[in-house]
C-alpha positions in Angstrom: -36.7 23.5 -4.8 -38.8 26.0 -6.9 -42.3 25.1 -8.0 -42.4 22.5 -4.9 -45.3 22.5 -2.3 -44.6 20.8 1.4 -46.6 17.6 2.1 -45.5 17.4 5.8 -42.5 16.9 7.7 -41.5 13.2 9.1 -38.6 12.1 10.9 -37.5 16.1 11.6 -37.4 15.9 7.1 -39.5 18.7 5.2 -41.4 16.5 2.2 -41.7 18.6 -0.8 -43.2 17.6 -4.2 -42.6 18.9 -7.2 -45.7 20.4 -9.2 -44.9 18.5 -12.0 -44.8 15.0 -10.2 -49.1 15.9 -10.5 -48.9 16.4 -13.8 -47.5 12.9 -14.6 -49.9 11.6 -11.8 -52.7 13.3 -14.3 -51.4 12.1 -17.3 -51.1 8.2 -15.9 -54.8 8.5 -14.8 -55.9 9.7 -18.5 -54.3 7.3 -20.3 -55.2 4.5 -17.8 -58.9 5.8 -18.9 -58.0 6.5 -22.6 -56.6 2.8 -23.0 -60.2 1.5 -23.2 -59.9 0.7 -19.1 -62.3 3.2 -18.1 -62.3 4.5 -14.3 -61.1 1.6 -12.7 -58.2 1.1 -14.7 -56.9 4.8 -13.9 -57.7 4.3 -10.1 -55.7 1.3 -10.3 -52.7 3.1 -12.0 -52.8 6.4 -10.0 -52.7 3.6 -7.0 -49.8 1.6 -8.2 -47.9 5.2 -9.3 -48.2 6.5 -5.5 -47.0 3.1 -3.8 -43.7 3.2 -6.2 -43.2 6.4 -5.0 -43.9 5.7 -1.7 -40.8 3.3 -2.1 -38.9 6.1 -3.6 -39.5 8.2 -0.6 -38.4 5.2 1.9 -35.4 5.0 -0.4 -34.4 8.5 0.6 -35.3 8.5 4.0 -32.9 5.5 4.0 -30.1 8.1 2.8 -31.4 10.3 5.3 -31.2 8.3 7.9 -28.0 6.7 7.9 -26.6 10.1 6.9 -27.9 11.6 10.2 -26.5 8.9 12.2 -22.9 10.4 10.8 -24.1 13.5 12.3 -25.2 14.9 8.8 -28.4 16.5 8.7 -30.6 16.1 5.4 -32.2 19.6 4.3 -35.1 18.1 2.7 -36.6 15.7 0.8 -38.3 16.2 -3.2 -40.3 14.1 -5.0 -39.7 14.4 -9.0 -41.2 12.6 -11.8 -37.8 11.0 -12.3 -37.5 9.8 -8.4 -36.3 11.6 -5.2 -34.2 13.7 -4.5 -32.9 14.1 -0.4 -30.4 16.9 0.0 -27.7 16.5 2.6 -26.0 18.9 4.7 -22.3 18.1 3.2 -21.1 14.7 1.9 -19.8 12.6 4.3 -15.8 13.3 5.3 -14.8 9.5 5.3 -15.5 6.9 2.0 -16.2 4.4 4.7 -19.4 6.8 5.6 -20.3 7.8 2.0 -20.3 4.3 1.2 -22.9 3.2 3.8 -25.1 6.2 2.9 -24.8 5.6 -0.6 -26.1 2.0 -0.4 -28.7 2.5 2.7 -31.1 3.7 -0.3 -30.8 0.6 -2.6 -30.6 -1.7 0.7 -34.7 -0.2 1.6 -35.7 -1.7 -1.8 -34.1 -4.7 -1.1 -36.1 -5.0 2.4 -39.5 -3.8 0.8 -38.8 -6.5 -2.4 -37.8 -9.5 0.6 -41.5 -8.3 2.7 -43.3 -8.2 -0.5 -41.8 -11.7 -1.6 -42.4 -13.3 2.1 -45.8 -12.2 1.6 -47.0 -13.4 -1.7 -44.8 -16.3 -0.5 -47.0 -17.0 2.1 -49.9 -16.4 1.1 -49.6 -18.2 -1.8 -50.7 -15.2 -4.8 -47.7 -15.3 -7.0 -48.5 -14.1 -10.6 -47.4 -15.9 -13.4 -44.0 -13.8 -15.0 -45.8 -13.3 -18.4 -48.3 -11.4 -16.5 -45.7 -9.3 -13.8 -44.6 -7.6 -16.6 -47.7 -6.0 -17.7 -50.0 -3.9 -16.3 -52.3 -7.6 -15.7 -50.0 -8.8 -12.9 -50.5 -8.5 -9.0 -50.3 -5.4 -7.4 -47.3 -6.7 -5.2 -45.8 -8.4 -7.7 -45.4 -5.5 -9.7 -44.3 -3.7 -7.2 -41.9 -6.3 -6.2 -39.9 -6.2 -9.7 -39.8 -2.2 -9.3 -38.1 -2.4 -6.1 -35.5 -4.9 -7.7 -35.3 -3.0 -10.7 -34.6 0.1 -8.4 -31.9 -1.4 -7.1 -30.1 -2.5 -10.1 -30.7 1.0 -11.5 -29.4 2.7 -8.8 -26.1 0.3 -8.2 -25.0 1.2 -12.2 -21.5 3.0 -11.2 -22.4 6.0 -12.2 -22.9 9.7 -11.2 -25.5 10.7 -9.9 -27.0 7.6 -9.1 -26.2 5.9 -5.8 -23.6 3.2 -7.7 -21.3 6.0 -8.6 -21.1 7.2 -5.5 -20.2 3.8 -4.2 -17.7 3.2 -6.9 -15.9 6.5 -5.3 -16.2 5.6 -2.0 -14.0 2.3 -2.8 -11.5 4.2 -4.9 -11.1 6.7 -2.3 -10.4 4.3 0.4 -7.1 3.9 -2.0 -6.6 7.5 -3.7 -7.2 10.8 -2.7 -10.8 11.5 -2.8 -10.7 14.2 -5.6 -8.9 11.7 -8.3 -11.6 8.5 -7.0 -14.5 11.2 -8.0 -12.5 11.6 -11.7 -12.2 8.3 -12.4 -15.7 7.5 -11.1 -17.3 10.5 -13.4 -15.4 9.3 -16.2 -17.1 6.0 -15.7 -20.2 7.2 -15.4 -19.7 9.5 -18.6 -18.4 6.3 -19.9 -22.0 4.1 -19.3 -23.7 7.3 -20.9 -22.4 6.9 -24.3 -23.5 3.4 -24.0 -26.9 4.1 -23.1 -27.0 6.7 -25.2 -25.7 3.8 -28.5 -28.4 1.9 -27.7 -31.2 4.3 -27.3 -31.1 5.0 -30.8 -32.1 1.0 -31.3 -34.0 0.0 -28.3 -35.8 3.2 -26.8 -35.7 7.1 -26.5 -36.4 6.3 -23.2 -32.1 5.6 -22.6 -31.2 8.8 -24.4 -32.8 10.6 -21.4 -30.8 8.5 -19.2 -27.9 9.1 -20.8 -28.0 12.7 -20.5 -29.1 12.5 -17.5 -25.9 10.3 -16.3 -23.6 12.7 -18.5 -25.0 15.8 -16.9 -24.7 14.1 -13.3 -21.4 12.5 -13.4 -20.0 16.2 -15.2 -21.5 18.5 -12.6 -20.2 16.0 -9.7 -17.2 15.8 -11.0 -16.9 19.7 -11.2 -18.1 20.2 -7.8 -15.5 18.2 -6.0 -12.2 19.7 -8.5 -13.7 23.2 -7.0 -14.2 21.8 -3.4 -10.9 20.1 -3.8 -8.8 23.5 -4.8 -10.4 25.7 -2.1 -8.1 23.2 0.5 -6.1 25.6 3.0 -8.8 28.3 2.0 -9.8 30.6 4.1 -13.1 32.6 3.9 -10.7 36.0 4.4 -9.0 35.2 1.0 -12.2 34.8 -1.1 -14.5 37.7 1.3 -15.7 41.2 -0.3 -14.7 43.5 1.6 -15.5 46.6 -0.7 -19.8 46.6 0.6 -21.9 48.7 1.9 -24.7 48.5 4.5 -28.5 49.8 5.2 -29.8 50.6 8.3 -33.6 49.0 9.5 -34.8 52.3 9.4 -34.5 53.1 5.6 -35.7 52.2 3.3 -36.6 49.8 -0.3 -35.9 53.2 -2.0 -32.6 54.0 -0.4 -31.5 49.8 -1.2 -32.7 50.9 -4.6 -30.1 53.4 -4.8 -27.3 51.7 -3.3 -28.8 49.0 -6.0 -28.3 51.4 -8.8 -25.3 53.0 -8.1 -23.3 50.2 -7.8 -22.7 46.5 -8.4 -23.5 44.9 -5.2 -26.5 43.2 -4.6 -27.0 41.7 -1.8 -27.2 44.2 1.8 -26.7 43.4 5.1 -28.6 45.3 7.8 -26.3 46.4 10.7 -27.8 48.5 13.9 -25.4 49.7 16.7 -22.8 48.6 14.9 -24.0 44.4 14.9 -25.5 42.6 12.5 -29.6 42.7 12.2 -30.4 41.1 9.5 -29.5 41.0 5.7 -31.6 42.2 2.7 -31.0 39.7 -0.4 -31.8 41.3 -4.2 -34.9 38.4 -4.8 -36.5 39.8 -1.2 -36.2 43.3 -2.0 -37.8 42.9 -5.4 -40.4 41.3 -3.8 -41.0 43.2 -0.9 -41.3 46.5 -4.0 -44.0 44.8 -5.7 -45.8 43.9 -2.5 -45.0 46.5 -0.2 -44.3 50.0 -2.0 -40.6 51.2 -2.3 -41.6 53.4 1.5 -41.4 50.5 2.9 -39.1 50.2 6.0 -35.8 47.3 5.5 -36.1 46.3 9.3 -40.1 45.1 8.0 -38.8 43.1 5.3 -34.9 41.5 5.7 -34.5 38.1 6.7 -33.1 38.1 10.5 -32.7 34.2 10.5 -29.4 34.0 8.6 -26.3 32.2 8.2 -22.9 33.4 9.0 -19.2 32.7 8.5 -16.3 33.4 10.7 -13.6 34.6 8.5 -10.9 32.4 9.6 -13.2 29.5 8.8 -11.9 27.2 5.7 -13.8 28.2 2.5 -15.0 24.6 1.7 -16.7 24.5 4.3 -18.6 27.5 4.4 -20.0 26.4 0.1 -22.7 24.2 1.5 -24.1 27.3 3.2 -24.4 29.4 -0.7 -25.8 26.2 -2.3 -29.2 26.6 -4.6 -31.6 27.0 -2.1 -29.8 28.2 0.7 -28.4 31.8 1.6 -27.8 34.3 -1.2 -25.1 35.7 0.7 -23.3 34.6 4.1 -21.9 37.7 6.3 -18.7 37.2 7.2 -17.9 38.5 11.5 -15.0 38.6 12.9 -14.7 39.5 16.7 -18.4 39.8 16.6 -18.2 42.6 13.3 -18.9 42.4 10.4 -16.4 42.2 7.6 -16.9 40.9 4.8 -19.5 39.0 2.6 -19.4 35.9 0.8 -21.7 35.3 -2.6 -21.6 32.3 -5.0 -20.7 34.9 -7.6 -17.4 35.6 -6.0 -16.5 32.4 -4.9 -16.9 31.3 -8.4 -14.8 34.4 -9.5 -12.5 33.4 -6.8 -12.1 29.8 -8.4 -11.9 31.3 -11.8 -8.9 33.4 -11.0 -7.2 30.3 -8.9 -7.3 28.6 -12.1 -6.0 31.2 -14.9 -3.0 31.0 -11.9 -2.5 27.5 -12.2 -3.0 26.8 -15.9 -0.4 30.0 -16.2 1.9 28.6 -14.2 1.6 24.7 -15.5 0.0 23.3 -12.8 -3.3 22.9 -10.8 -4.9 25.5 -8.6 -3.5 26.5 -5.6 -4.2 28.0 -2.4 -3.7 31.1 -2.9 -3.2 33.7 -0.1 -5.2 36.6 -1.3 -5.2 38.2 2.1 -4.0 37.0 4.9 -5.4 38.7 8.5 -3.6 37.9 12.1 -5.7 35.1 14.1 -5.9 36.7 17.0 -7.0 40.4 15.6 -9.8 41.7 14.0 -8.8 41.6 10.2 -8.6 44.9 8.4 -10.5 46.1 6.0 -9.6 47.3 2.5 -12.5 49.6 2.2 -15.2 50.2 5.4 -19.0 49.4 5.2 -20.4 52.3 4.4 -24.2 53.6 5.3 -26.4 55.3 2.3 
């Protein structure tokens, strides 16, 4: 995630942190200070702010974890100001496996809620209530009531949190998964308007959930109806195949001109006929300002890349152009190259599936834009061409 910084890597995860998690972690030392407690006072806050987030990074790692047990790996982990964020691979294929990776996160809180209740249990230190709701009460105590409220929070049916997910896992143990994720947005869009009612009596504080529900359940929602009407897809039907190529001996000025004269913008690299590398528009900005425009491609273009085959299903090729990931996926075919896949034109390709449909009166379909033999290198409709 941009403007992120690693803080290690545990369990085989990468731990980012957003930059502006600090600034809230400044912020809640100041006015610790400011509030007439002096040092100790922010100390004591910056303390309690980096144990909750501690549980908020267990909570994830409890995604993670179960996830991986499916055989799904998690990309990484981020720590926001507004919690964590642990990026899976894919969603899991069957309800039964989204549901237990949906509620592994809340079920960590619960552990670290029952330990810190055993504990204070034992040992005798409960806090009054009156004071477990203020800033006064027990370091565990309070930390106790975050984890519960953590839970709740997160087990409200609704999109993006972990309850909505949950909420479509059951629906889709009885409806097709596309339809549970509808239903489940819609209540989730539903529980917005609600929070969004009463933050205009009780705090500003819900109006930022709301949108941030509304925003969650209507980008999920849009994700799977796109996932959903790329079924039967192949990556041949939704492929440029109108590209051309650079050699690693040329050079930033010669990607420049393909750049310019065209609309492509993304390059891949091929020596000898196979693939070397590809040369992405972001990396070949930056290698100009850095490097000089004489700068050779082979000394600059990402080698470490992935690729499609073009008889693979389209669906499952998206999570490869997700934000983040590659800016473009090469697509071989008998070892060649053939085609390349963007997010630009699989969104184009989506587009034109549904001006289809909504034409014809009904919802997007697979259709067969090209179809190549399985057993024979596809053709192309226009060659790679060299500058």
């Amino acid at each position: 995630m941009k403007w992120s910084f690693k803080l290690g890597r545990i369990l085989g995860i990468d731990v980012y942190i957003h930059f502006t998690f600090l600034l809230l972690l400044a912020f809640i030392g100041l006015s610790q200070a400011l509030a007439g407690g002096g040092l100790p006072a922010a100390v004591s806050g910056v303390v309690f702010f980096l144990l909750l987030f501690g549980c908020v990074l267990l909570h994830e790692y409890g995604h993670a974890l179960v996830a991986r047990r499916y055989g799904i790996p998690t990309k990484d982990i981020t720590l926001l100001p507004i919690g964590g964020v642990a990026r899976l691979e894919r969603m899991p294929d069957k309800p039964i496996q989204e549901l237990w990776v949906a509620l592994a996160g809340p079920a960590v809180n619960v552990v670290i809620a029952v330990i810190l209740g055993a504990w204070l249990t034992l040992t005798s230190t409960w806090e009054p209530i009156s004071a477990i709701s203020t800033t006064r009460g027990g370091l565990a105590e309070r930390l106790l009531v975050v984890n519960l409220f953590l839970v709740l929070f997160n087990l409200l049916p609704a999109f993006p949190m972990d309850g909505g997910r949950v909420l479509r896992a059951l629906l889709a143990m009885r409806i097709p998964y596309a339809r549970a994720t509808r239903i489940a947005a819609r209540i989730g869009q539903g529980m917005a308007i609600l929070f969004g009612f009463a933050g205009l009596f009780v705090s500003p504080m819900l109006l930022l959930i709301a949108l941030f529900v509304w925003i969650g359940a209507g980008q999920e929602a849009a994700a799977v109806e796109m996932k959903s009407s790329f079924a039967g897809v192949r990556v041949r039907d939704a492929m440029l195949t109108d590209f051309r190529v650079l050699s690693p001996t040329q050079t930033l000025n010669d990607a420049i001109r393909l750049l310019l004269a065209g609309s492509q913008q993304d390059f891949p690299v091929v020596e000898n006929g196979s693939l070397a590398g590809v040369l992405p528009h972001k990396l070949l900005f930056e290698s100009l300002r850095e490097r000089g425009p004489e700068t050779l491609v082979r000394d600059v273009m990402e080698r470490t890349l992935p690729v499609a085959s073009a008889d693979e299903e389209l669906d499952a090729v998206l999570g490869r152009l997700a934000p983040g990931q590659a800016a473009v996926v090469p697509v071989m075919w008998n070892r060649q190259l053939v085609g390349l896949l963007t997010a630009e034109n699989v969104g184009e390709f989506y587009m034109i599936s549904r001006a289809l449909a909504e034409g014809a009166g009904r919802r997007p379909p697979a259709p067969p834009v090209i179809y190549f033999p399985r057993l024979t290198p596809p053709p192309l409709l226009a060659r790679p061409r060299e500058l």
